[in-house]
C-alpha positions in Angstrom: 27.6 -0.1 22.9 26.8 2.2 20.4 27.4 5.9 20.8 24.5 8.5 21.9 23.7 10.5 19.3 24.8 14.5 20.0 23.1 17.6 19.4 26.0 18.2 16.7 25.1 14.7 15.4 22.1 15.9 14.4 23.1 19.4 13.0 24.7 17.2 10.6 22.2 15.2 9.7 19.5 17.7 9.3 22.3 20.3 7.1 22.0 23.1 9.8 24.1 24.7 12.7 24.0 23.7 16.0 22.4 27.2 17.1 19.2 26.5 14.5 18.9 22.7 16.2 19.1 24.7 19.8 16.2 27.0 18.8 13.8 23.7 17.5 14.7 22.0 20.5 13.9 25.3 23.1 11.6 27.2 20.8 13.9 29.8 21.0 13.2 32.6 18.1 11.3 31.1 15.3 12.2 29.1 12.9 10.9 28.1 9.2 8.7 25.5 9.5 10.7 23.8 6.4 13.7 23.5 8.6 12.0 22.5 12.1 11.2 19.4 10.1 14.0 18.9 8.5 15.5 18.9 12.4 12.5 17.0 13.2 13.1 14.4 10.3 16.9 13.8 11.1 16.6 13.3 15.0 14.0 10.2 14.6 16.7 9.0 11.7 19.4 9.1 13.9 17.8 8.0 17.1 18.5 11.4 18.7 17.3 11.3 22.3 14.9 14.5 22.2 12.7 13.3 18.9 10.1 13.4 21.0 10.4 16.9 22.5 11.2 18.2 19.1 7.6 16.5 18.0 6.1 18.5 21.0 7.6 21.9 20.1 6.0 21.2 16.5 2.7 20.2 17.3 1.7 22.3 20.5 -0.6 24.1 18.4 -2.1 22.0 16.3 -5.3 20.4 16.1 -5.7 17.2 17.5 -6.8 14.3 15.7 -7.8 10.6 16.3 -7.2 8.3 13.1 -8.7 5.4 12.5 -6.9 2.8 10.1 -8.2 -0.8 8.7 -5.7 -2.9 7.0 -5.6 -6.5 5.8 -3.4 -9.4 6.7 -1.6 -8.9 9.9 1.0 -11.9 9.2 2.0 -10.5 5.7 5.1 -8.6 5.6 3.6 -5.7 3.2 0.8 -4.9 5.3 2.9 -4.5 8.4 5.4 -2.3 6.5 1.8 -0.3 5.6 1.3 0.1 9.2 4.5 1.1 10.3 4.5 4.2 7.3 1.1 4.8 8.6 2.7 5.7 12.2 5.7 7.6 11.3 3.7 9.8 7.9 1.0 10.3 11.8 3.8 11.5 13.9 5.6 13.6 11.1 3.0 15.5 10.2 2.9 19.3 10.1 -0.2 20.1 9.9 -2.0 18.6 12.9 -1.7 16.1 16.0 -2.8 12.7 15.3 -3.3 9.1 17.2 -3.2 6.3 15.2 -5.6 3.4 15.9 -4.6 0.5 13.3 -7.0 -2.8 12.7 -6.1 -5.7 10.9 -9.3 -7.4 9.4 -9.3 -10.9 9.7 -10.6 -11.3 6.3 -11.9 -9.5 3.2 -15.8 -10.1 4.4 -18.1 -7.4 5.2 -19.1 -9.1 8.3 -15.7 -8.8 9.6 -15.1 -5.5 8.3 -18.1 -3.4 8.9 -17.4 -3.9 12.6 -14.6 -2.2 12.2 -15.5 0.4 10.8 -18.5 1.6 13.1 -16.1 0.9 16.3 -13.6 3.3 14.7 -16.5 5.6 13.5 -17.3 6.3 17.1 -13.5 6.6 18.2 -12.1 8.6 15.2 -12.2 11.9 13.4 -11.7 10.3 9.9 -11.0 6.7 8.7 -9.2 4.6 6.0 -9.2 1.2 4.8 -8.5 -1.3 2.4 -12.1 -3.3 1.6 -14.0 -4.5 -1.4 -16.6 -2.7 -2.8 -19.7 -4.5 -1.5 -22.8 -2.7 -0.8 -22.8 -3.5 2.7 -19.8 -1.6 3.2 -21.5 1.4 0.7 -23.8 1.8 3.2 -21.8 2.0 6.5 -19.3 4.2 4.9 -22.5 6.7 3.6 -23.4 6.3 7.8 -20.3 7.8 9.1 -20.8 10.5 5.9 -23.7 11.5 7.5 -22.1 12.1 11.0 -19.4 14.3 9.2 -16.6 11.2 9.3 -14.9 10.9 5.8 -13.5 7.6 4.7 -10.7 7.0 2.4 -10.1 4.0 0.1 -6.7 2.8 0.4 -5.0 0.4 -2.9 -8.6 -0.8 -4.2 -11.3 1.8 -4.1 -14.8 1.3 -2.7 -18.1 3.0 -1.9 -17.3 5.8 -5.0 -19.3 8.5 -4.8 -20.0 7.9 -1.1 -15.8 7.6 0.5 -14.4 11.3 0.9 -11.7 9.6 -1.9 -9.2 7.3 -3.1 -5.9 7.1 -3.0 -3.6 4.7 -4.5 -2.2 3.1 -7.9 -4.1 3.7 -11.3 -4.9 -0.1 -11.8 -5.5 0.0 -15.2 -2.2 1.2 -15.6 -0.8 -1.7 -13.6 -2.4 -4.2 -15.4 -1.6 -3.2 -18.8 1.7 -2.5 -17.7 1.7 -6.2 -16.2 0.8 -7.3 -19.4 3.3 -5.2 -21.9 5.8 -6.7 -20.0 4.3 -10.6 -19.9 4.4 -10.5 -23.7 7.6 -9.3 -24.2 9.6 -11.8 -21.6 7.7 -14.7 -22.5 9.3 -16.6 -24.9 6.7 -18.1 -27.1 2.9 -17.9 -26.9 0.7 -19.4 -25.1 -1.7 -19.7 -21.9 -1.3 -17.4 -19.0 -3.0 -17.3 -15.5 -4.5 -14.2 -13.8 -5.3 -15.0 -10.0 -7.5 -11.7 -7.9 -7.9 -11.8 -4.4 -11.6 -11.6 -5.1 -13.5 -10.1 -7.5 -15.1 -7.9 -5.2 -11.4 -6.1 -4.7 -12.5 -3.7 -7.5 -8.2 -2.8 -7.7 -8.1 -6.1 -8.5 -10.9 -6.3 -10.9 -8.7 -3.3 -12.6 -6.2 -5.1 -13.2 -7.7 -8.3 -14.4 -9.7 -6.5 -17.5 -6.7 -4.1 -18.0 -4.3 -7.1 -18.2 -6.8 -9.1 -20.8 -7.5 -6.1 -22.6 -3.8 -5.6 -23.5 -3.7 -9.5 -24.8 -6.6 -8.9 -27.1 -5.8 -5.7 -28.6 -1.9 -6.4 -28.8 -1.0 -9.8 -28.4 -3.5 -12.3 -29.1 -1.9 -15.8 -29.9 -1.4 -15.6 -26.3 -4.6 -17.4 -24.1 -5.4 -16.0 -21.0 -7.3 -18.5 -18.9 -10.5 -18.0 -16.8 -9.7 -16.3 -13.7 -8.3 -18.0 -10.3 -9.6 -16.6 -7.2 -7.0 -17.2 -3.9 -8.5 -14.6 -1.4 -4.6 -13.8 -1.5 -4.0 -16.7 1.1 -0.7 -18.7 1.2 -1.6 -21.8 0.5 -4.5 -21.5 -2.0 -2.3 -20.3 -4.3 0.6 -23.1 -3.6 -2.0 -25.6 -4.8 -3.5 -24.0 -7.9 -0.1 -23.0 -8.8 1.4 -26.7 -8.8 -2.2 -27.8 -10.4 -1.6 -25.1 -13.7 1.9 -26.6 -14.0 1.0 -30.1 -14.0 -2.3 -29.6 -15.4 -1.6 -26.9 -18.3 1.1 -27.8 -20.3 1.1 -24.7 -23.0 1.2 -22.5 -19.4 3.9 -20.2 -20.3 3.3 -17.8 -16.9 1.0 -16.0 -14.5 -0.4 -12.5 -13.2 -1.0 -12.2 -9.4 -3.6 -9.2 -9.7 -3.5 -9.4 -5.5 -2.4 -10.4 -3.1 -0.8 -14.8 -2.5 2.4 -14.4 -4.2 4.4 -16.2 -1.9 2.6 -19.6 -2.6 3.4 -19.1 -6.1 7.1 -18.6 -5.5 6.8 -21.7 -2.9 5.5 -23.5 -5.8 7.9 -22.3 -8.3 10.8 -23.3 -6.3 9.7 -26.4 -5.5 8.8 -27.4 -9.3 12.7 -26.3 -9.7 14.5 -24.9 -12.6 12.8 -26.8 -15.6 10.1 -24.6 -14.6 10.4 -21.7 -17.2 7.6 -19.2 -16.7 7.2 -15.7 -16.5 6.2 -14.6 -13.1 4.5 -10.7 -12.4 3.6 -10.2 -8.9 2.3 -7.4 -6.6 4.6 -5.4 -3.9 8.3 -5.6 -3.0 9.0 -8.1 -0.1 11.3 -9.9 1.4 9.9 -13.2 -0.4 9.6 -11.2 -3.8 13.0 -9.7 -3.7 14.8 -13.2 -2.8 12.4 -14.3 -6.0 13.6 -11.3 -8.2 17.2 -12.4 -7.2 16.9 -15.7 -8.0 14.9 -15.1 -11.4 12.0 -16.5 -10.2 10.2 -13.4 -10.6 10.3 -11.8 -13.6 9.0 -8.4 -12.3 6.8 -7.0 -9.2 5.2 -4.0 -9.4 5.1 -2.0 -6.4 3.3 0.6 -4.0 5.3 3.8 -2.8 4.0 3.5 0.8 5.5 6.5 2.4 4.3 8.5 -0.5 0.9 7.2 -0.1 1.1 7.8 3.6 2.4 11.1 3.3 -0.5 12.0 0.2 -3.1 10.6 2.9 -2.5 12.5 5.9 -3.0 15.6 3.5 -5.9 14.1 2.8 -7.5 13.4 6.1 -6.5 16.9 7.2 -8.2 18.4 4.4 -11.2 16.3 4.5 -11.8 16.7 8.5 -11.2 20.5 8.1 -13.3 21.2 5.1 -15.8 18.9 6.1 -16.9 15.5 3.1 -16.6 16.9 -0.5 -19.5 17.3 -2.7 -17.2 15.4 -5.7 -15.3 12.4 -3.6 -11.9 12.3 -6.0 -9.3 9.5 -6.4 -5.5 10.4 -5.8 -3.4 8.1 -8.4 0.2 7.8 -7.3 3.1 6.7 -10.3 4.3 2.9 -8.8 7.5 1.4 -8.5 8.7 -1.1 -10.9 11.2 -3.7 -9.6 13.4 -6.4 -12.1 15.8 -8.7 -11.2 18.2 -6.1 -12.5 17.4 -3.3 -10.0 16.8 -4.7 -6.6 
């Protein structure tokens, strides 16, 4: 059995004397609210027995907040790793009290989303969600607006102008980025695939002109074929992968704009090694890193969750105390960029 952590244990980890740990714990004397989470920090990374006390000494005074949170894709491994950054960047932060209540859409329609969104809109103090940008959705979020509720845009931004603001990658970055490194790994011209999720995921819209706009201004011998929508589903993408390879011979790789990769890679790995193509896909997973390994992947581009997280609840704080700004902003945060090389 493994040992309890001690009170010294977690002196250690947090890089301060037993005494300091003894007056977070006790609020004994203050103590710099820098350090407190620091001690704070170290006893839910060590397992320390009082995290939850030391959470209570730190939030006693704060404001308390019910947070309302709609995500995508319960199964996928990414969007349960959002969810669990979503409940630790809650319960570590420092500037209020918060509950998280966390959705998983069943799909990318309005009908199933704007559901959602009112439920939570009656529950919550503020919301966010990933969601395309359909009008339906303009108009529910411009609802809760009026009843003082911001709503964020998480990874692909919606309702602009209307959402309290946006917070995630620059996707025109991504996909020219996707694209720079497309022409320099593949190893002759010719035609490329770009699957979205849909094209009412305006991220993913982004990054589809961003990653033909490269093409045409720097490399055009290469032809980047009309656009394959998989609703980022599993098994869509298995099939229309194995149809481009038998169907396109001048296919010399793909872009996954969204969401699906793993059907590629199941498709990839099946076709076996005389399948040479380069291969750019969204997020770091368990499935892309085994791909990466394997050089199956050539590169995945990736969200810094916690960061985003961490940015967010700033956000949400801000935007319940202040009340909805008057210019709704976007929040771009630098991504992560993974290679076979540095996984």
């Amino acid at each position: 059995m493994a040992k309890r952590p001690t009170i010294v244990d977690l002196a250690r980890e947090a890089g301060v004397s037993v005494a300091t740990v003894d007056r977070v714990l006790n609020a004994r004397l203050p103590v710099r609210e820098e350090t407190a989470r620091r001690v704070h920090e170290a006893a839910h990374a060590i397992g320390y027995h009082a995290a939850g006390l030391i959470t209570h000494r730190l939030k006693r005074h704060l404001p308390r907040y019910r947070l309302g949170f709609i995500l995508r894709n319960p199964a996928q491994h990414f969007y349960q790793e959002f969810a669990r950054e979503v409940e630790a960047s809650v319960s570590l932060s420092q500037s209020f009290h918060g509950i998280p209540l966390i959705e998983f859409a069943p799909s990318h329609l309005p009908g199933d989303l704007i559901p959602l969104l009112k439920s939570l809109g009656n529950r919550c103090d503020a919301i966010a969600m990933v969601a395309p940008d359909h009008p339906k959705i303009t108009a529910a979020v411009e609802e809760l607006k009026a009843k003082g509720i911001p709503v964020f845009s998480l990874l692909s931004d919606f309702a602009c102008g209307v959402r309290e603001g946006y917070i995630g990658l620059n996707n025109r970055k991504v996909g020219r980025t996707a694209a720079w490194m497309f022409s320099k790994a593949a190893k002759r011209p010719g035609k490329v695939a770009v699957f979205v999720g849909s094209h009412r995921f305006q991220g993913h819209e982004l990054r589809e002109v961003a990653f033909r706009s490269y093409f045409r201004e720097n490399a055009p011998t290469f032809e980047v074929l009309d656009t394959l929508v998989n609703l980022e589903e599993r098994q869509i993408t298995y099939e229309a992968m194995l149809d481009l390879i038998q169907r396109e011979p001048e296919l010399v790789g793909f872009y996954m704009a969204g969401g699906g990769m793993e059907g590629a890679i199941s498709a990839l790995r099946e076709e076996g090694k005389g399948v040479d193509l380069v291969a750019i896909v969204n997020e770091i997973t368990p499935e892309t890193r085994a791909a990466l390994a394997d050089e199956i992947v050539t590169m995945a581009v990736a969200t810094p969750l916690r960061r985003l997280c961490q940015e967010l609840m700033l956000l949400i704080d801000r935007g319940i105390k202040t009340g909805t700004a008057e210019m709704p902003g976007q929040t771009f945060l630098p991504f992560d960029i993974y290679v076979p090389e540095n996984i």
